[in-house]
Predicted model as a PDB file, atoms N, CA, C, CB and O in Angstrom, pLDDT in the B-factor column:
MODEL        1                                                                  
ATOM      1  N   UNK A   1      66.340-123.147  30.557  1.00 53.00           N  
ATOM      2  CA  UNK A   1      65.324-123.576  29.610  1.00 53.00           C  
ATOM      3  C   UNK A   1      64.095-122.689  29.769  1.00 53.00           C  
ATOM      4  CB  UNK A   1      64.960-125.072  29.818  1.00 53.00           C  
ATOM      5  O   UNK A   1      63.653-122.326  30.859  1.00 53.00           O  
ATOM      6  N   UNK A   2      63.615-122.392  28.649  1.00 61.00           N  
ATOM      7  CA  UNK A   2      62.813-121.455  28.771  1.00 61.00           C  
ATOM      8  C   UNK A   2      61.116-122.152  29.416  1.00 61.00           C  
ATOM      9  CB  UNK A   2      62.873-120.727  27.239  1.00 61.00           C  
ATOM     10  O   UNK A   2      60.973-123.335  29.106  1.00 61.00           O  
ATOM     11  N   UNK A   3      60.341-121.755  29.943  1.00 79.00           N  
ATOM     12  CA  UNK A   3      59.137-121.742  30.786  1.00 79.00           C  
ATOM     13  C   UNK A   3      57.938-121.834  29.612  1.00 79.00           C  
ATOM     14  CB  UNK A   3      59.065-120.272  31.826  1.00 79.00           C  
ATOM     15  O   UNK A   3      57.643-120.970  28.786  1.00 79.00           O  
ATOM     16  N   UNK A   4      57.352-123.148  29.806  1.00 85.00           N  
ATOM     17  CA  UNK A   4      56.069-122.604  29.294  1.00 85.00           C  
ATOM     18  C   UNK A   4      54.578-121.800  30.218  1.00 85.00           C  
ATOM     19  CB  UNK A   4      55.615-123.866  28.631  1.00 85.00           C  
ATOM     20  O   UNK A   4      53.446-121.426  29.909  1.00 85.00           O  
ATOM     21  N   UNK A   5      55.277-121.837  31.246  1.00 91.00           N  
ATOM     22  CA  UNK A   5      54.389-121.261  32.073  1.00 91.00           C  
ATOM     23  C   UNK A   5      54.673-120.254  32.560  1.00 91.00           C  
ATOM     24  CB  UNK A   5      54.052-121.867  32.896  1.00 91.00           C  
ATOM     25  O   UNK A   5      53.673-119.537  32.588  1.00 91.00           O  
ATOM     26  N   UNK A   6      55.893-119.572  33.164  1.00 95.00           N  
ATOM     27  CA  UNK A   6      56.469-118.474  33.232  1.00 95.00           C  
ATOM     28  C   UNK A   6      56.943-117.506  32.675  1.00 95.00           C  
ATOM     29  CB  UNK A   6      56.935-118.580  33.550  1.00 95.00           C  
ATOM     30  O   UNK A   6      57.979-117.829  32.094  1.00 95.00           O  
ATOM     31  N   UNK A   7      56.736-116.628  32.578  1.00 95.00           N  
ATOM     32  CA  UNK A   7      57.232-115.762  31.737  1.00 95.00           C  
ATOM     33  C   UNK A   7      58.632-114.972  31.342  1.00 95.00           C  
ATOM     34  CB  UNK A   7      56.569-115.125  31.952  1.00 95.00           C  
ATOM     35  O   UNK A   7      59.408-114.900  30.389  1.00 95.00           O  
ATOM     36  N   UNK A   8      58.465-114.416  32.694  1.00 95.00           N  
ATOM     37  CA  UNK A   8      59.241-113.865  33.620  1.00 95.00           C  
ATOM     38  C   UNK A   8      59.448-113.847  34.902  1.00 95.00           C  
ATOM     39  CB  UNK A   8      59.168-113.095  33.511  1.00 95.00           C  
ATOM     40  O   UNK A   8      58.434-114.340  35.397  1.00 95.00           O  
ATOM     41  N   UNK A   9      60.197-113.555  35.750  1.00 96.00           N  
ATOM     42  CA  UNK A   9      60.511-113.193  37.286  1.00 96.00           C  
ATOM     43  C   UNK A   9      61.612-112.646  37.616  1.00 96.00           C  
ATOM     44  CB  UNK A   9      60.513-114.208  38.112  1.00 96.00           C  
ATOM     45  O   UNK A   9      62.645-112.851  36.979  1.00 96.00           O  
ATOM     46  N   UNK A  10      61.556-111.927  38.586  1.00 97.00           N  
ATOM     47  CA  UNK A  10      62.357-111.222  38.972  1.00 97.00           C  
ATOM     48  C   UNK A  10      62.744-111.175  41.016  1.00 97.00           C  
ATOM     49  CB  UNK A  10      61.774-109.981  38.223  1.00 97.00           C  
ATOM     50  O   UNK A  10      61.678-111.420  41.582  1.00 97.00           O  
ATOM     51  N   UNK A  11      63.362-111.049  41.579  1.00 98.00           N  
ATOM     52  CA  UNK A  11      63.854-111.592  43.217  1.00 98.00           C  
ATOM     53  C   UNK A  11      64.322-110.235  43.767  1.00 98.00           C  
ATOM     54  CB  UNK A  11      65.349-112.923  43.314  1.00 98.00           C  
ATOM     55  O   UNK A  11      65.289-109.733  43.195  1.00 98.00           O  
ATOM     56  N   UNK A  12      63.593-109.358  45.130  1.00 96.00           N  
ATOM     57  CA  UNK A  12      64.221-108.647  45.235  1.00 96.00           C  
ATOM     58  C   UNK A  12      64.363-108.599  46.470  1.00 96.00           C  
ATOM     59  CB  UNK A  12      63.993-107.825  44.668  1.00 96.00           C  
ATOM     60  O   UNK A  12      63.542-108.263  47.324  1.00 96.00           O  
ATOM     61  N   UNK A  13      65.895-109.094  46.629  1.00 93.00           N  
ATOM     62  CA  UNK A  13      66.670-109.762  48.055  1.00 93.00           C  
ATOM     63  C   UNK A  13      66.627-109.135  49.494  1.00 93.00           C  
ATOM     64  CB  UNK A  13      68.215-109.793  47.820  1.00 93.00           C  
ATOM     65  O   UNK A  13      66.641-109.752  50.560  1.00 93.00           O  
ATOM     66  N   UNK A  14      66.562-107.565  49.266  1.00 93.00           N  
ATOM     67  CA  UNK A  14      65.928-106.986  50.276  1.00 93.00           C  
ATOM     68  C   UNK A  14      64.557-107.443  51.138  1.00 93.00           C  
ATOM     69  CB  UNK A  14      65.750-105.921  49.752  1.00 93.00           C  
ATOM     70  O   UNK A  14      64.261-107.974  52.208  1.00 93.00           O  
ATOM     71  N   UNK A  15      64.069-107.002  50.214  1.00 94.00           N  
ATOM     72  CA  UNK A  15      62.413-107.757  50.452  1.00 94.00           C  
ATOM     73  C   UNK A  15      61.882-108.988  51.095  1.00 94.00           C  
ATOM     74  CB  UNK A  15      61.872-108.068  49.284  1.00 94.00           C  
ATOM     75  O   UNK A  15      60.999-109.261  51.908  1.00 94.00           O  
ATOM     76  N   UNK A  16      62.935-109.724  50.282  1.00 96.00           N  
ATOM     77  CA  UNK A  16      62.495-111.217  49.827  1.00 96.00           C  
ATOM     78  C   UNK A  16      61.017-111.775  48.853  1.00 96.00           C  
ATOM     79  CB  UNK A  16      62.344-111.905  51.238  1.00 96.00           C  
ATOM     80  O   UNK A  16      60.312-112.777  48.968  1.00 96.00           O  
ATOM     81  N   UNK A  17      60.980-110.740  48.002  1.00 98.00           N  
ATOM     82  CA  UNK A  17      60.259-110.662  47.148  1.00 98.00           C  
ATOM     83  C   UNK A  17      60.110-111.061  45.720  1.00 98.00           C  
ATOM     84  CB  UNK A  17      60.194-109.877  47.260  1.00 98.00           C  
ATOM     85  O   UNK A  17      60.506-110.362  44.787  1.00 98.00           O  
ATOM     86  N   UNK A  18      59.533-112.193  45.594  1.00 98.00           N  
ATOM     87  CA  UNK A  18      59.342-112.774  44.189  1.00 98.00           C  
ATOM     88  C   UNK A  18      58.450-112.616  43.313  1.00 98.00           C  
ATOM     89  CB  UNK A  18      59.290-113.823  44.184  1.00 98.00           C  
ATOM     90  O   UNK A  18      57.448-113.280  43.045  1.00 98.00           O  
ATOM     91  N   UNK A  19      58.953-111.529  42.807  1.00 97.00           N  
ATOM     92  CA  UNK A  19      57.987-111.193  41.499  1.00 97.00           C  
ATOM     93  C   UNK A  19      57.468-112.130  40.472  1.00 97.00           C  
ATOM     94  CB  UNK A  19      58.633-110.313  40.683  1.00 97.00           C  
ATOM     95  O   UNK A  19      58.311-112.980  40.185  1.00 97.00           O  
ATOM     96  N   UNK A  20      56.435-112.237  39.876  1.00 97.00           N  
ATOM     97  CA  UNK A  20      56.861-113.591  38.675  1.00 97.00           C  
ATOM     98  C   UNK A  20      55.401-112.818  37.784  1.00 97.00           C  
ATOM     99  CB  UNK A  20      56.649-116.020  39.434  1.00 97.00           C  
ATOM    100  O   UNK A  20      54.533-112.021  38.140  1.00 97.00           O  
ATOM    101  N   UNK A  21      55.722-113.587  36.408  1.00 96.00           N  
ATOM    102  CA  UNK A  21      54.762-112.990  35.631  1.00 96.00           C  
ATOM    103  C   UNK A  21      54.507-114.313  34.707  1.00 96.00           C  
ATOM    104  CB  UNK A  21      55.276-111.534  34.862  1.00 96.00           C  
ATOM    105  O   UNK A  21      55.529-114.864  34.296  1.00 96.00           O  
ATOM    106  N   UNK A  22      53.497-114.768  34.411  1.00 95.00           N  
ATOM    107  CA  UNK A  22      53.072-115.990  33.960  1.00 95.00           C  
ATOM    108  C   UNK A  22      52.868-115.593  32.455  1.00 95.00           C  
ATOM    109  CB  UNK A  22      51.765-116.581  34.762  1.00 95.00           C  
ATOM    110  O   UNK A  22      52.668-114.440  32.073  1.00 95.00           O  
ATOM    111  N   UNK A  23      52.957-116.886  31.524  1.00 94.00           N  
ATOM    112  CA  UNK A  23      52.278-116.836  30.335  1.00 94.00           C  
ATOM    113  C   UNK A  23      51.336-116.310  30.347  1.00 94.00           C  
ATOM    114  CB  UNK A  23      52.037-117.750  29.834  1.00 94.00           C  
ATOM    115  O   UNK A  23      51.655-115.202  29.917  1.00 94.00           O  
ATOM    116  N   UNK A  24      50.000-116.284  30.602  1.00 94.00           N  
ATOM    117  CA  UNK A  24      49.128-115.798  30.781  1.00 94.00           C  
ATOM    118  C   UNK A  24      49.012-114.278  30.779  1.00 94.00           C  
ATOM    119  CB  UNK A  24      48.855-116.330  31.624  1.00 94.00           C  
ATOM    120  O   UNK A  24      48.319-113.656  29.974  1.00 94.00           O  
ATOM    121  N   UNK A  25      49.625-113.822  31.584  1.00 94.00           N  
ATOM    122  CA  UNK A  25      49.886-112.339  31.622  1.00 94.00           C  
ATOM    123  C   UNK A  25      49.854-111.704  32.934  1.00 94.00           C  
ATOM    124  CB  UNK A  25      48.932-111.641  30.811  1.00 94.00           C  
ATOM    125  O   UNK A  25      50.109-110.553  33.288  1.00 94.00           O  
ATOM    126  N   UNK A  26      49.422-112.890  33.652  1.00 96.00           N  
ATOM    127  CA  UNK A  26      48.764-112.467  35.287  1.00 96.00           C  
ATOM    128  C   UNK A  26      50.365-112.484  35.943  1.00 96.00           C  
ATOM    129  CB  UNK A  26      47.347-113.995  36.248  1.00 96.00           C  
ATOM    130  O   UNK A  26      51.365-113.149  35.675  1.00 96.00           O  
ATOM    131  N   UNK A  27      50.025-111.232  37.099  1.00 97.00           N  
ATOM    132  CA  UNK A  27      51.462-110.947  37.611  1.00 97.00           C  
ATOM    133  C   UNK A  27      50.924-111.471  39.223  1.00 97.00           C  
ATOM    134  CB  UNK A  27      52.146-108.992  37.380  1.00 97.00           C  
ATOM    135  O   UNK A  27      49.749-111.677  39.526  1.00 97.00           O  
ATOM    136  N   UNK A  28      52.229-111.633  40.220  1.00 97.00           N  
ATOM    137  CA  UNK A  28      51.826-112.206  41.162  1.00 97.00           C  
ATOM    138  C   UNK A  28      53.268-111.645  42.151  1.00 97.00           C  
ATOM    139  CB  UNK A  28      51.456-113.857  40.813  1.00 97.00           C  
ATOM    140  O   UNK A  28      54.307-111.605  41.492  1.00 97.00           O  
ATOM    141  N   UNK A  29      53.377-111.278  43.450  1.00 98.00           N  
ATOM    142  CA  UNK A  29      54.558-110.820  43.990  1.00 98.00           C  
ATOM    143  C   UNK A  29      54.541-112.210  45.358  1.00 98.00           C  
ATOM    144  CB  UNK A  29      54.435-108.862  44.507  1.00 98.00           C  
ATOM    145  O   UNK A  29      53.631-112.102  46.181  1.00 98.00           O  
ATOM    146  N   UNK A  30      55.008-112.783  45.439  1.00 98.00           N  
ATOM    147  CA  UNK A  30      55.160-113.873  46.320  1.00 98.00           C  
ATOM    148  C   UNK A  30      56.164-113.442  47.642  1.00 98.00           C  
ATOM    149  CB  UNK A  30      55.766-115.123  45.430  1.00 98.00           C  
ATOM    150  O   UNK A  30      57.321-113.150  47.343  1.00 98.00           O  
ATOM    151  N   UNK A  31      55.750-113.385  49.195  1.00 98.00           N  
ATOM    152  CA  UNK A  31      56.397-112.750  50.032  1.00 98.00           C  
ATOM    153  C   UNK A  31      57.416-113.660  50.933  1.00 98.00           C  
ATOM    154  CB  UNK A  31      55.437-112.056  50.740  1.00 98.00           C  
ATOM    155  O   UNK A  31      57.143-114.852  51.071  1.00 98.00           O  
ATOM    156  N   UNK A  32      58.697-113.064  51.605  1.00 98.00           N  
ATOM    157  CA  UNK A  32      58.986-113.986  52.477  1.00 98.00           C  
ATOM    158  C   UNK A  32      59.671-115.212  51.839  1.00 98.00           C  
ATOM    159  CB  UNK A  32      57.814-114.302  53.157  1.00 98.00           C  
ATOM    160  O   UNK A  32      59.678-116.249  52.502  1.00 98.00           O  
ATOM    161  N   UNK A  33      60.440-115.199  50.214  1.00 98.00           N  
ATOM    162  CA  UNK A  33      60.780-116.008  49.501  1.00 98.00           C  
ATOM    163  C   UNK A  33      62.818-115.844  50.185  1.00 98.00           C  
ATOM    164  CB  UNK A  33      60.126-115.574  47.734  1.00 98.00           C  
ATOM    165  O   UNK A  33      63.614-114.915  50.042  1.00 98.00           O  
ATOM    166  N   UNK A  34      62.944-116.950  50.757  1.00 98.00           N  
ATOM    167  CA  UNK A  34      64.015-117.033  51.104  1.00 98.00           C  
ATOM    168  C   UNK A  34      65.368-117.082  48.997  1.00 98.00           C  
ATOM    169  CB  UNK A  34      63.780-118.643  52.405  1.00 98.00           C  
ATOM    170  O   UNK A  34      65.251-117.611  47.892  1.00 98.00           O  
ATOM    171  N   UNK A  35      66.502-116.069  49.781  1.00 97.00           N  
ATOM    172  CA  UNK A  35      67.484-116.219  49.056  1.00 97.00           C  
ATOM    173  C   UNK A  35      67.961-117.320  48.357  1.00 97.00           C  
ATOM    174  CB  UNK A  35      68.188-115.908  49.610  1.00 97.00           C  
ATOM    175  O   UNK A  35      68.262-117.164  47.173  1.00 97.00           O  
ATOM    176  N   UNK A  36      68.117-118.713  49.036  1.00 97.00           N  
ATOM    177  CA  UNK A  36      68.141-119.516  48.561  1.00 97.00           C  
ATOM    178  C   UNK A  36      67.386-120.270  47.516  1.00 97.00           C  
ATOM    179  CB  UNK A  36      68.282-119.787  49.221  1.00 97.00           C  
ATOM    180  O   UNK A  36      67.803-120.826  46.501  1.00 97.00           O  
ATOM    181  N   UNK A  37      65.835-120.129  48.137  1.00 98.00           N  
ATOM    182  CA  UNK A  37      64.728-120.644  46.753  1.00 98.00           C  
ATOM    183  C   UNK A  37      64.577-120.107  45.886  1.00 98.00           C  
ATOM    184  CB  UNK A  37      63.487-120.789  46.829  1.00 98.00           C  
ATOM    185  O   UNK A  37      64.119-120.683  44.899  1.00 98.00           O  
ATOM    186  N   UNK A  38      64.945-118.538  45.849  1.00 98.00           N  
ATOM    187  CA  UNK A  38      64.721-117.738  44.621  1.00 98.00           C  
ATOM    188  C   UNK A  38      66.341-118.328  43.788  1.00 98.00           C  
ATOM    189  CB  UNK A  38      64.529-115.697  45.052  1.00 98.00           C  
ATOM    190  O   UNK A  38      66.244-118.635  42.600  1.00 98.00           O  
ATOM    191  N   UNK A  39      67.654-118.439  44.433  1.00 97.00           N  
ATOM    192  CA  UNK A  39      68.476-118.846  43.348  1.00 97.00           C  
ATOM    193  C   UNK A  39      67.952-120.206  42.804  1.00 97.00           C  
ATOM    194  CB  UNK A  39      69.958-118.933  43.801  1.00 97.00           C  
ATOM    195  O   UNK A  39      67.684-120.473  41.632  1.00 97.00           O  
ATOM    196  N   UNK A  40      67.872-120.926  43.781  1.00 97.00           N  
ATOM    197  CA  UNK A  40      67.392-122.476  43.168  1.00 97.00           C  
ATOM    198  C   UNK A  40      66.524-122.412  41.953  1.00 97.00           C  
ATOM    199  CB  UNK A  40      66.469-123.361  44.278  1.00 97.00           C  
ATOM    200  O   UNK A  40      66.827-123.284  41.138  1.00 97.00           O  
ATOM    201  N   UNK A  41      65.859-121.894  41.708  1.00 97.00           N  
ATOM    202  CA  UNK A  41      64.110-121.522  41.006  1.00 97.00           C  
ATOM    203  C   UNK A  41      65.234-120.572  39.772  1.00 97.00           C  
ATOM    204  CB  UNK A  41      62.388-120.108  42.486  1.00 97.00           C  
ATOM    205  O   UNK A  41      65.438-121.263  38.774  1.00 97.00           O  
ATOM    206  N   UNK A  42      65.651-119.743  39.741  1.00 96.00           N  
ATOM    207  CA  UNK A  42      66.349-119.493  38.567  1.00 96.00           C  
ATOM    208  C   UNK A  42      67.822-120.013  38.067  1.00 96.00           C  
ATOM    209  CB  UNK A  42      66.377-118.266  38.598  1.00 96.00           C  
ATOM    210  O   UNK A  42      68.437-119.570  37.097  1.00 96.00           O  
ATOM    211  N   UNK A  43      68.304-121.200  39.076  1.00 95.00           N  
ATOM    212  CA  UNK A  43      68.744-122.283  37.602  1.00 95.00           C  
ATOM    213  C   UNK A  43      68.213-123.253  37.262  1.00 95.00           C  
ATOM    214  CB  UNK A  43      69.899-122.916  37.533  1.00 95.00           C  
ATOM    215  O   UNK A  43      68.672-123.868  36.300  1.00 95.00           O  
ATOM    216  N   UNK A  44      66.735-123.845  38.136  1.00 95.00           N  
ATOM    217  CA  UNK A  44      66.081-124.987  37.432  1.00 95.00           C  
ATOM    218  C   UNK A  44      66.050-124.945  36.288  1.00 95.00           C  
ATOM    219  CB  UNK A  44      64.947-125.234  37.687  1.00 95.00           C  
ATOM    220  O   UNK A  44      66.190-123.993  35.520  1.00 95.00           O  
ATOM    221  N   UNK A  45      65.804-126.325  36.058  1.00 93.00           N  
ATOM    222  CA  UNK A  45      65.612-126.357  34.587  1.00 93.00           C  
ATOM    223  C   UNK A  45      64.247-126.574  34.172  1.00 93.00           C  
ATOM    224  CB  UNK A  45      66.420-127.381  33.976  1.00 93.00           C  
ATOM    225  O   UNK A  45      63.981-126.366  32.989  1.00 93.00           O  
ATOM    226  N   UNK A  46      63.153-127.040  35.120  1.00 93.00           N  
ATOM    227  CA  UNK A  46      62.314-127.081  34.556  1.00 93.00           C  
ATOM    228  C   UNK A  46      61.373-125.875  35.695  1.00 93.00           C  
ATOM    229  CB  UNK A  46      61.978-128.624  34.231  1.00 93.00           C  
ATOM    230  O   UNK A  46      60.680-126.327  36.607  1.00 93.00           O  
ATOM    231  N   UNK A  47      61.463-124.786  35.521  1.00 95.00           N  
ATOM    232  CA  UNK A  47      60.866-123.756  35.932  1.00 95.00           C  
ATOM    233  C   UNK A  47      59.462-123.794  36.481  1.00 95.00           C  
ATOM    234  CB  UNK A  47      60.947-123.005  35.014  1.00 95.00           C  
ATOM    235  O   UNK A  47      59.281-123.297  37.592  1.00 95.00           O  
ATOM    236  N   UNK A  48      58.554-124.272  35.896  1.00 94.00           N  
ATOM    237  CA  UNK A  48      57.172-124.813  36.402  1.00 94.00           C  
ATOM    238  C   UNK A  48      57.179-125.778  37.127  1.00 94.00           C  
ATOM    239  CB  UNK A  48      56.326-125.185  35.518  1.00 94.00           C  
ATOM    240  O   UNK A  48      56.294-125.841  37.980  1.00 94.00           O  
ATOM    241  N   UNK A  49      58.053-126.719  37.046  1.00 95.00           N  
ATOM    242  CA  UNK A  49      57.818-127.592  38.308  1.00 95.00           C  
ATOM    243  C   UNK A  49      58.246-127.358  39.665  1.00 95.00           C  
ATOM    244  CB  UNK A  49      58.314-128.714  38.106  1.00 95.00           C  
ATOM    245  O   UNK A  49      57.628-127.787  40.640  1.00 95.00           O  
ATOM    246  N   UNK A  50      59.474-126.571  39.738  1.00 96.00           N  
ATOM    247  CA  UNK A  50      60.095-126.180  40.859  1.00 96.00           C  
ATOM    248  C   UNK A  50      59.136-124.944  41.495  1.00 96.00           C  
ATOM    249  CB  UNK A  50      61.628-125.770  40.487  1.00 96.00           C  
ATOM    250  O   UNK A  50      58.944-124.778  42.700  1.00 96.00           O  
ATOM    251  N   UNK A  51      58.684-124.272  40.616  1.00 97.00           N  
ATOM    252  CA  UNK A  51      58.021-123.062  41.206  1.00 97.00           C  
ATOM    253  C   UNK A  51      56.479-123.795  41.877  1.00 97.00           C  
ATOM    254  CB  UNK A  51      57.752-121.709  39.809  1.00 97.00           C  
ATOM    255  O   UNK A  51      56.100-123.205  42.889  1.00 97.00           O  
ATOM    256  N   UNK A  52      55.697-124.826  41.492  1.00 96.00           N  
ATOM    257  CA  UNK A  52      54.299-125.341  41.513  1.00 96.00           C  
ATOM    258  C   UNK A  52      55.153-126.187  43.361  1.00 96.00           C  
ATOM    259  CB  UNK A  52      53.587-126.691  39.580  1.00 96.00           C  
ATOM    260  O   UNK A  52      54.830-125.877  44.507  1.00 96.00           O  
ATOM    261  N   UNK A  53      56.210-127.220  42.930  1.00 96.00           N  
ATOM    262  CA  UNK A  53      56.315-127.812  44.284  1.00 96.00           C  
ATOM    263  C   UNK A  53      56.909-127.159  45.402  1.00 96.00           C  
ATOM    264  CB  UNK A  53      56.955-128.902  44.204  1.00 96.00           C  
ATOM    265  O   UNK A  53      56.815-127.712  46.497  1.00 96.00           O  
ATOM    266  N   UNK A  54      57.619-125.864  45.285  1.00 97.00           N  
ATOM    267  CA  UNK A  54      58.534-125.184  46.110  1.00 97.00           C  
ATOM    268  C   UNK A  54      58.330-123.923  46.596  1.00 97.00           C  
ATOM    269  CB  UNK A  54      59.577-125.124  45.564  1.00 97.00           C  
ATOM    270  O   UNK A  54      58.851-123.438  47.600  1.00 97.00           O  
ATOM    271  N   UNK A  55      57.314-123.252  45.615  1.00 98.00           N  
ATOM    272  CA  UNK A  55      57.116-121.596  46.194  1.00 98.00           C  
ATOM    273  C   UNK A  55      55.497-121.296  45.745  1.00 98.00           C  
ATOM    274  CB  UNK A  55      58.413-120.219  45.238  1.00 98.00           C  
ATOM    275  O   UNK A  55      55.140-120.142  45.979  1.00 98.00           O  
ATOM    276  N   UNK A  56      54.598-122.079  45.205  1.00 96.00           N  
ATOM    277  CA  UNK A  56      53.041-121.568  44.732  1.00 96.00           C  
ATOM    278  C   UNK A  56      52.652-122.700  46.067  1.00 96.00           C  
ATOM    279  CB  UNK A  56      52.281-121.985  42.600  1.00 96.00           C  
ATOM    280  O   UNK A  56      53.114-123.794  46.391  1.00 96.00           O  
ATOM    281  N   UNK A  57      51.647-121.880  46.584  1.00 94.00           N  
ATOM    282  CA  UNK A  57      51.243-122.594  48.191  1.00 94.00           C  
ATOM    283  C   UNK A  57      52.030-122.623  49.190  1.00 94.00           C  
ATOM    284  CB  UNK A  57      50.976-123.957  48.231  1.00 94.00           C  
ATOM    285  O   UNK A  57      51.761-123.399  50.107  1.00 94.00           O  
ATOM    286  N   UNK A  58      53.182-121.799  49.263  1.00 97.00           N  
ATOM    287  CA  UNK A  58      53.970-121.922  50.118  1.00 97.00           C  
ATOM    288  C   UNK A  58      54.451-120.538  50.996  1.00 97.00           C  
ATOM    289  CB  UNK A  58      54.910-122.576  49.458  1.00 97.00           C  
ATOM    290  O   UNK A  58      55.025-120.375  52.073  1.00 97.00           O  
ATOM    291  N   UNK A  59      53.937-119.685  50.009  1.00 98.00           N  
ATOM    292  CA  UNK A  59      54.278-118.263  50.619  1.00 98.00           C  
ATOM    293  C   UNK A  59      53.197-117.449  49.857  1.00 98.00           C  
ATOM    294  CB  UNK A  59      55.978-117.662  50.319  1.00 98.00           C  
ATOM    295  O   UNK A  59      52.624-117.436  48.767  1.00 98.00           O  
ATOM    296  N   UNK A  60      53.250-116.598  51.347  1.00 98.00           N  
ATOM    297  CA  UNK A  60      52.091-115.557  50.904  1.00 98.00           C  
ATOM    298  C   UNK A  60      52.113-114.924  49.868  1.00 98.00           C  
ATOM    299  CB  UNK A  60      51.887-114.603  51.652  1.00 98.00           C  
ATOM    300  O   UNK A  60      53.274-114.706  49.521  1.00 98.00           O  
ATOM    301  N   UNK A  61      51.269-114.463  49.105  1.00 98.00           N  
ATOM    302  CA  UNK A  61      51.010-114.107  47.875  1.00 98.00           C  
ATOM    303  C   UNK A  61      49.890-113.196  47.400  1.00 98.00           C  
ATOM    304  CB  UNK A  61      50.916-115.128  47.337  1.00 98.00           C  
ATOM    305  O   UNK A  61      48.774-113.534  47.796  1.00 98.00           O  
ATOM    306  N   UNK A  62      49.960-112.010  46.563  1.00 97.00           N  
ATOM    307  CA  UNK A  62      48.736-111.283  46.083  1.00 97.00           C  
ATOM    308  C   UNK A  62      48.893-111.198  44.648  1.00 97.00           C  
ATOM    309  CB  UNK A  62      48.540-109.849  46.713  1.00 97.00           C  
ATOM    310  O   UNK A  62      49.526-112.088  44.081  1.00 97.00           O  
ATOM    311  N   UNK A  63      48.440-110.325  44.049  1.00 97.00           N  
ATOM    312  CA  UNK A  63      48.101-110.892  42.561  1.00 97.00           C  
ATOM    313  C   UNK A  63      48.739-108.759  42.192  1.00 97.00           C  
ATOM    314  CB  UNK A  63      45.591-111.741  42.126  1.00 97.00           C  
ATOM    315  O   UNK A  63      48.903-108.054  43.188  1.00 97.00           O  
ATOM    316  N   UNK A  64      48.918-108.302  41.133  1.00 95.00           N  
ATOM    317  CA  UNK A  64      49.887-107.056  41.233  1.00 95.00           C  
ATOM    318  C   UNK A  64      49.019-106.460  39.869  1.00 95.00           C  
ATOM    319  CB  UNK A  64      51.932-107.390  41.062  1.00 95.00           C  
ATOM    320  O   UNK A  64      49.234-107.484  39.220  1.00 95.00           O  
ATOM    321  N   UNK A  65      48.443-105.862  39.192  1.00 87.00           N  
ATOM    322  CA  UNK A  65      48.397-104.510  38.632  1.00 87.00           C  
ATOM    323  C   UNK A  65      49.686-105.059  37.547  1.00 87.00           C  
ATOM    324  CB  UNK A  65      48.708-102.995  39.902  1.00 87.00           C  
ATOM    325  O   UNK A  65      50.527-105.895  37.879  1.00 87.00           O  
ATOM    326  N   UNK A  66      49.627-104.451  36.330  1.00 70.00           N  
ATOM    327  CA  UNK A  66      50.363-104.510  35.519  1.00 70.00           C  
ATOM    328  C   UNK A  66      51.389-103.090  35.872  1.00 70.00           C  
ATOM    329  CB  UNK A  66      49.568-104.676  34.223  1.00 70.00           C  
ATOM    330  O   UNK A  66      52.500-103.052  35.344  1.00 70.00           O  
ATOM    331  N   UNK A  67      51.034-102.192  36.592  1.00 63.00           N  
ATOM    332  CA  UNK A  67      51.616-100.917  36.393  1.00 63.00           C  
ATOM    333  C   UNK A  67      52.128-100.959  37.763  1.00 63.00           C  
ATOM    334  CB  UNK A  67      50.657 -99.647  35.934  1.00 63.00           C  
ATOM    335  O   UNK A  67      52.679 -99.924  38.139  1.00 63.00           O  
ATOM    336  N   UNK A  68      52.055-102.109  38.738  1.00 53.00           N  
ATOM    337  CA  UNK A  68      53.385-101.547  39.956  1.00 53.00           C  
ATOM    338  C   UNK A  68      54.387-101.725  40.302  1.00 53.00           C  
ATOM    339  CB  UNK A  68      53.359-101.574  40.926  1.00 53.00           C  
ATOM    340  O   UNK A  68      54.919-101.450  41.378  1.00 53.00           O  
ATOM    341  N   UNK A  69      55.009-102.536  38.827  1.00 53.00           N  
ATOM    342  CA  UNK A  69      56.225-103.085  38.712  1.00 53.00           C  
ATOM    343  C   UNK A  69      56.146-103.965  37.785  1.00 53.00           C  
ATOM    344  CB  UNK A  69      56.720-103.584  39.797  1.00 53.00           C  
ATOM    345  O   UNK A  69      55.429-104.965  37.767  1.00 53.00           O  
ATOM    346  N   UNK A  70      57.036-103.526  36.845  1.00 50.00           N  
ATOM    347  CA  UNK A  70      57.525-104.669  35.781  1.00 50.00           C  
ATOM    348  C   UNK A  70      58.461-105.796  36.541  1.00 50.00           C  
ATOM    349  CB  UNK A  70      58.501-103.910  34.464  1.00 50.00           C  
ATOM    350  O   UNK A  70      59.188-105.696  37.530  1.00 50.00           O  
ATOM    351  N   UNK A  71      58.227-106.638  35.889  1.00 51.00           N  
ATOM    352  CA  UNK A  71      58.928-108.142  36.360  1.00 51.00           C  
ATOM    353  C   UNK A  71      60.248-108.661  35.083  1.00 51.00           C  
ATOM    354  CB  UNK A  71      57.351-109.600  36.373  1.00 51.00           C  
ATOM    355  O   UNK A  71      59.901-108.899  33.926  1.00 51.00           O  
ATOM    356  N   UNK A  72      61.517-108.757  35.462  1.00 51.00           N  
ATOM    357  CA  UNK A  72      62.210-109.165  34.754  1.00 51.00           C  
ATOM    358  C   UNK A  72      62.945-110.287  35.110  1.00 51.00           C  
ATOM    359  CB  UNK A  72      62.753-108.344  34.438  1.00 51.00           C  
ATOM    360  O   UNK A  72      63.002-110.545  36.312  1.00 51.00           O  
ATOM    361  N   UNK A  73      63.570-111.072  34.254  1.00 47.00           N  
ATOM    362  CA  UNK A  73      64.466-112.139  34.814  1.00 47.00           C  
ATOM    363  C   UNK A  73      66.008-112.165  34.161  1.00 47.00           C  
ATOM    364  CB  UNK A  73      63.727-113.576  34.539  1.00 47.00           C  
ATOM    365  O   UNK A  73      66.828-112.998  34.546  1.00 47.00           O  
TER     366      UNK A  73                                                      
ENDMDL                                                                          
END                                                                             
């Protein structure tokens, strides 16, 4: 189901890096995102809630430049 708050995101398993890109437009790379929460979080169904109770406040986080990576899902 599509996100009214999310835009996009993207998981990069090496890393453990969760890219995400909000309605808004603001991009955000979230660190230390275990394999498991990133699959969980892309079959929720309700995308904003799982991401607000499960991964926003929960892992470190900085805010990204539009130009240091596009975010896809």
């Amino acid at each position: 189901m599509p996100s009214s708050v999310i835009r996009r995101f993207v998981y990069g398993e090496m890393e453990g890096d969760l890219w995400v890109e909000f309605t808004s437009g603001r991009r955000y790379v979230y660190s230390g995102v275990p394999h498991e929460v990133a699959d969980t979080f892309r079959g929720a169904f309700a995308k904003g809630v799982y991401f607000n109770t499960r991964i926003r406040d929960r892992y470190p986080y900085r805010e990204v430049a539009h130009e240091d990576r596009a975010t896809e899902s």
